[in-house]
C-alpha positions in Angstrom: -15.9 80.4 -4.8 -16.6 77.4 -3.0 -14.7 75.1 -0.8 -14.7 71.1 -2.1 -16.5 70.3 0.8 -19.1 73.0 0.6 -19.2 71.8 -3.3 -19.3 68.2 -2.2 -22.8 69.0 -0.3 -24.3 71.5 -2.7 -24.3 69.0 -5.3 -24.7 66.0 -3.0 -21.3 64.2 -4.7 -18.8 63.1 -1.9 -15.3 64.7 -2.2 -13.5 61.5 -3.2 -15.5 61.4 -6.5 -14.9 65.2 -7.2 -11.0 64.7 -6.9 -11.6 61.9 -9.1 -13.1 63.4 -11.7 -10.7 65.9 -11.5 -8.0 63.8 -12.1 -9.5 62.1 -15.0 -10.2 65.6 -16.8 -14.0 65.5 -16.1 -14.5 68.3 -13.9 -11.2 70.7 -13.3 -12.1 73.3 -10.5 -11.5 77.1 -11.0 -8.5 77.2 -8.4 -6.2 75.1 -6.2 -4.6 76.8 -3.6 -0.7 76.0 -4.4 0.3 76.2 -0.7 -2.7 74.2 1.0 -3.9 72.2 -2.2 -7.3 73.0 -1.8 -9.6 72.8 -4.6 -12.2 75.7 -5.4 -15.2 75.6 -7.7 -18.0 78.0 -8.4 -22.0 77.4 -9.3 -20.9 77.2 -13.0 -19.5 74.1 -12.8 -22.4 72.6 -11.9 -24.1 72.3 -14.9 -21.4 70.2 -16.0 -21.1 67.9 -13.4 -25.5 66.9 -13.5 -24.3 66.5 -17.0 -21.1 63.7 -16.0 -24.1 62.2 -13.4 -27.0 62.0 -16.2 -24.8 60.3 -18.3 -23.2 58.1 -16.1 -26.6 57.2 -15.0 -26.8 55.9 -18.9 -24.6 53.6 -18.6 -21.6 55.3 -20.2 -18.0 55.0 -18.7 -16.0 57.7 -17.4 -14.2 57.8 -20.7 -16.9 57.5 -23.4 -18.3 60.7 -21.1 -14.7 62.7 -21.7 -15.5 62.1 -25.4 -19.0 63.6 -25.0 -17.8 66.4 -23.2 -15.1 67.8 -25.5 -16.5 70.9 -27.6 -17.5 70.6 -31.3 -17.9 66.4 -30.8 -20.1 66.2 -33.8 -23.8 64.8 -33.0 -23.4 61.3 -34.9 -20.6 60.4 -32.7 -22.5 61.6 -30.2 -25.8 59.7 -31.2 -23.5 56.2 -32.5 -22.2 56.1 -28.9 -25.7 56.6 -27.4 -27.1 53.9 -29.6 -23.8 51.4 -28.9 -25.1 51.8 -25.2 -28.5 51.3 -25.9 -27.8 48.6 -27.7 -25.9 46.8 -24.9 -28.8 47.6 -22.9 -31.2 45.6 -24.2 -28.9 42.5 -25.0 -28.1 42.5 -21.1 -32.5 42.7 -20.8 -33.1 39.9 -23.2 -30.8 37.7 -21.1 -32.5 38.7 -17.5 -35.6 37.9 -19.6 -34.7 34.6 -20.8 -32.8 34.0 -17.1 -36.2 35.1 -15.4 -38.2 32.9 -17.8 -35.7 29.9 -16.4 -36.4 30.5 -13.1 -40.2 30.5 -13.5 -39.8 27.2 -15.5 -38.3 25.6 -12.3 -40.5 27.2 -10.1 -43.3 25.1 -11.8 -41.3 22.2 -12.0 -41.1 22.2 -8.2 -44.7 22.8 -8.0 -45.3 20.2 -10.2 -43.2 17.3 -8.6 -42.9 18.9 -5.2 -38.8 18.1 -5.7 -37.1 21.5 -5.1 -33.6 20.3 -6.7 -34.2 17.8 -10.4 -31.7 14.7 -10.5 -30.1 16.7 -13.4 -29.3 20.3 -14.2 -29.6 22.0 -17.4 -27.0 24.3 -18.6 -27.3 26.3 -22.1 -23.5 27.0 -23.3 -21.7 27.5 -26.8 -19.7 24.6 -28.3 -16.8 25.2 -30.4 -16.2 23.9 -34.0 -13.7 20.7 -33.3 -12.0 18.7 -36.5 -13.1 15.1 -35.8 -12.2 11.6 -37.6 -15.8 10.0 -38.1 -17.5 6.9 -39.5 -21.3 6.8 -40.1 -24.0 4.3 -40.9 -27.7 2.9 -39.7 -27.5 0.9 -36.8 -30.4 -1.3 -35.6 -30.3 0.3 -31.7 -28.2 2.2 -29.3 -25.7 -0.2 -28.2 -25.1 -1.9 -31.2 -22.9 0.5 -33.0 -19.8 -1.0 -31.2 -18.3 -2.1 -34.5 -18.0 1.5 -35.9 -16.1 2.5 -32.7 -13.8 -0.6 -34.1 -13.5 0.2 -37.6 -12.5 3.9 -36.4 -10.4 3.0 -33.8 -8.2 0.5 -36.1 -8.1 2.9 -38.5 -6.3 6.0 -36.4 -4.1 3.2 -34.8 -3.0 2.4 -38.4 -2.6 6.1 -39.4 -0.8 6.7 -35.8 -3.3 9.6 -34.9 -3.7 10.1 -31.7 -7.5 11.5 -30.5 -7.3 15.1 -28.7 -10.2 14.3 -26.5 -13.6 12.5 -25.4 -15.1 10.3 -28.0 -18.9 11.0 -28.8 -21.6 9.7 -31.0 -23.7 12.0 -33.3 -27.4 10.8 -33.8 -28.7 12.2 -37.4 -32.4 10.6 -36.5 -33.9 8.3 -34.3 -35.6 5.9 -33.9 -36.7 3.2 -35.7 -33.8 4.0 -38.4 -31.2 5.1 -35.7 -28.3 6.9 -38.3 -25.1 7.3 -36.0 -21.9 8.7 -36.5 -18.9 7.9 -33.7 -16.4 10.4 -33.5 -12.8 11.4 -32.3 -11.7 14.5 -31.8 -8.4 15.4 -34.3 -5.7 18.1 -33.9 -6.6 18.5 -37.4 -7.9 17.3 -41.3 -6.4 13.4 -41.4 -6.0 10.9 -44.3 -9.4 9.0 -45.3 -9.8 5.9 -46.1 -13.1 3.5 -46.5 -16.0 4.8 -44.2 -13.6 7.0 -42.3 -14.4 10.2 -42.6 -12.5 13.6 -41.6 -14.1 17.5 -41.3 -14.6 20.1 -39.1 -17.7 19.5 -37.0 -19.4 23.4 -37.0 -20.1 24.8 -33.4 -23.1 25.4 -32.0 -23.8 28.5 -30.7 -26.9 27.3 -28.4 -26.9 23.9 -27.0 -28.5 22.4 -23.8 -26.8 20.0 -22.0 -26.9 17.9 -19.0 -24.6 15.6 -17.5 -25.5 11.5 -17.0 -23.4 9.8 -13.9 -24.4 6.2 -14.4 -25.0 3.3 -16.8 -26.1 3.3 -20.4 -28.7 1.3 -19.6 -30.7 4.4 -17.7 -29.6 7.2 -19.9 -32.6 7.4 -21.0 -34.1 9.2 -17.8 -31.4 12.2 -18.9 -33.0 12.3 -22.4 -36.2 12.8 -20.8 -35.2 15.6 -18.1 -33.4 17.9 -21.5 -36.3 17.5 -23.5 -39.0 18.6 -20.7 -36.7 21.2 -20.0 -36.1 22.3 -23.4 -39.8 22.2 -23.9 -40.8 24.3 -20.7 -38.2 27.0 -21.4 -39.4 28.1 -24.5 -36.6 26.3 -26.7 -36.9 23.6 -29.9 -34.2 21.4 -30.7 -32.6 22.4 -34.1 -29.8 19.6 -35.0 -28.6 16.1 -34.4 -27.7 15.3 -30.6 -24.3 14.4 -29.1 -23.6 11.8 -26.3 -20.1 12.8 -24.9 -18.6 10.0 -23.3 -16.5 11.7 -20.6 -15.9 8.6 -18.9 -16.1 5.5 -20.6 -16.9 1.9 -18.9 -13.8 -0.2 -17.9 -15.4 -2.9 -20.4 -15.7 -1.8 -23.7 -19.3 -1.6 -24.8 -20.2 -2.5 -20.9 -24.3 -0.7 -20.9 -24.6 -1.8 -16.8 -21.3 0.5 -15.5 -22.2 3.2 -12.7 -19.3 5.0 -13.2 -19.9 5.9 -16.3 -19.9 9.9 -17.6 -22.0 11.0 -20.4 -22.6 14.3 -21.7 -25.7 14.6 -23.8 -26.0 18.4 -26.1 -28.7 18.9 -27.7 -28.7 22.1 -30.4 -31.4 24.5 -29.4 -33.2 27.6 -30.3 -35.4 29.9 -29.2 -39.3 29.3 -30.0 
């Protein structure tokens, strides 16, 4: 029999992790001295224990491996968990891949415009279905859409329904037909009445977004950075933009405020 320690070397595993996987049932040695404590284990054991090490180097956790270990597991459980892990694998590869492809993408952008950090930063995140009070209609530009934000706005006042959070406009095309639809967020479904409309918005499972510190009046430089980016990271746009107003201007309908906050989400997917 051998002494932990002389075990420990043989199989190149440090003592600390052999008492561990001890105490989770792993690997039990053949003897523990009952006065001392010490643990004994023989060469047969270590069969076992490459076995614990090649599939821990898998990926597996000590417990999935106590599942593989017990006798007469049958070899679909065995192969399901295997392909569970495998599985996981290659999700975690595709987003290095697509968080590698990013980097290049900047990379050239700072080759391209010798400016190692852009005015704005994309981010790609997941936005959540939300129940919204809406009205909707063709405007003739951008800023003129200031008397749907009053005929909603009157309308909730006159229902007493109070908005859960930022305001945003949805843009169902462009230009020159510009169809917009402002929108409050609601705690739930409301009455309707006119124009005013009520639903639950879906979510969006991909969206790129960048944040606009500034005027209306230059928002359009933010439009431009989310589109090159979305172009030069291997996305398309696949639904109507948002334009989150975080922080509205003191003066309603004010295009010239600096301290304005806009979030602008754009729904994306993968080319």
């Amino acid at each position: 029999m051998l002494k932990i320690g002389e075990f420990s070397r043989l199989s190149q595993v440090s003592v600390k992790t052999l008492r561990y996987y001890d105490e989770m049932g792993l690997l039990e040695p053949v003897a523990i001295d009952r006065f001392t404590g010490y643990r004994y284990y023989t060469f047969d054991l270590l069969p076992r224990l490459y076995r614990i090490l090649a599939l821990k180097d898998l990926g597996l956790s000590l417990e999935q491996i106590g599942h593989l270990l017990e006798e007469g597991l049958p070899p679909a459980q065995l192969r399901g968990m295997l392909r569970l892990k495998q599985a996981e694998i290659q999700q975690r590869v595709g987003e290095e891949q697509e968080r590698l492809e990013r980097v290049e993408a900047r990379l050239r952008q700072i080759e391209q415009e010798n400016n190692p950090m852009s005015t704005y930063e994309i981010v790609i995140k997941k936005i959540e279905p939300i129940f919204i009070a809406s009205v909707q209609d063709v405007i003739p530009s951008y800023p003129e859409q200031g008397h749907l934000w009053h005929e909603l706005e009157t309308y909730l006042l006159s229902v007493k329904v109070i908005p859960i959070g930022a305001c945003f406009t949805i843009y169902h095309s462009d230009e020159p037909e510009i169809n917009a639809e402002v929108c409050e967020p609601t705690a739930g479904l409301i009455p309707i009445a006119g124009r005013v409309q009520s639903r639950q918005l879906p979510g969006v499972p991909t969206a790129a977004c960048v944040v606009h510190h500034g005027p209306f009046v230059t928002i359009g430089e933010a439009y431009q950075a989310v589109l090159k980016w979305v172009e030069a990271n291997g996305y398309r746009v696949n639904g109507a933009c948002r334009e989150i107003y975080l922080r509205v201007p003191d003066k309603p309908g004010d295009q010239n405020d600096p301290k304005t906050v806009t979030e602008i989400q754009f729904p994306v997917e993968k080319v």
